[in-house]
C-alpha positions in Angstrom: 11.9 21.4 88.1 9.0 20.7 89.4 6.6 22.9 92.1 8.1 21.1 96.0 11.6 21.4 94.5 11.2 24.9 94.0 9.8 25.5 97.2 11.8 23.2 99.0 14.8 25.0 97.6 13.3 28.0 98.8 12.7 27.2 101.8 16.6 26.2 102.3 17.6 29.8 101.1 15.4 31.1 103.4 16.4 29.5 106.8 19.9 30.5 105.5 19.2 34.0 105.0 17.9 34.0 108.4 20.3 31.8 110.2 23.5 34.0 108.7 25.9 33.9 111.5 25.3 38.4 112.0 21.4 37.7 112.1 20.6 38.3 116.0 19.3 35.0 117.2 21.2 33.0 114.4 21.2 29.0 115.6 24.7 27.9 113.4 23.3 24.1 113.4 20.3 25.4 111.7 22.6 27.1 109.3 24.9 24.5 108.9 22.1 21.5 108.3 20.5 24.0 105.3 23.8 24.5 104.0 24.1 21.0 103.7 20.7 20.2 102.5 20.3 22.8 99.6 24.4 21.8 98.9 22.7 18.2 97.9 19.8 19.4 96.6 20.9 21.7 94.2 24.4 20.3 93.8 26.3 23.5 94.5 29.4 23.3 97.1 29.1 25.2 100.1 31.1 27.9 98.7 29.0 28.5 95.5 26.2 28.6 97.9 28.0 30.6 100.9 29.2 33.2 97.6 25.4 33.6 97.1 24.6 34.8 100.4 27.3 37.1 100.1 29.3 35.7 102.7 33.1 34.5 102.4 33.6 30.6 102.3 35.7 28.8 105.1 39.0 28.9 103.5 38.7 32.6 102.4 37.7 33.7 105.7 40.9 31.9 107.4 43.2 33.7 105.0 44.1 30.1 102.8 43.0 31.0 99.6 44.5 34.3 97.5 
């Protein structure tokens, strides 16, 4: 790993952390385009990524998985 994929992967956690959908001022597209972006960057599904932040993927959150 070299030194701008570190930070860029940084970066992404960061607008996440800050974008969470209970953080006042929260913009979801933001959220939703970092997701994305560190998803592909990192190659981690959104869950993996959404279990690091602490917060319950899609399916979880709508009752479909046990």
């Amino acid at each position: 790993m070299n030194r701008e994929f570190l930070q860029r992967r940084n970066a992404l956690w960061q607008r996440l952390r800050l974008n969470l959908p209970e953080e006042p001022g929260a913009d979801s597209q933001v959220f939703e385009t970092a997701l994305t972006e560190l998803s592909i960057l990192i190659q981690w599904d959104h869950s993996r990524i959404l279990a690091g932040l602490g917060q319950p993927d899609e399916a979880e959150a709508e009752g479909e998985r046990p």
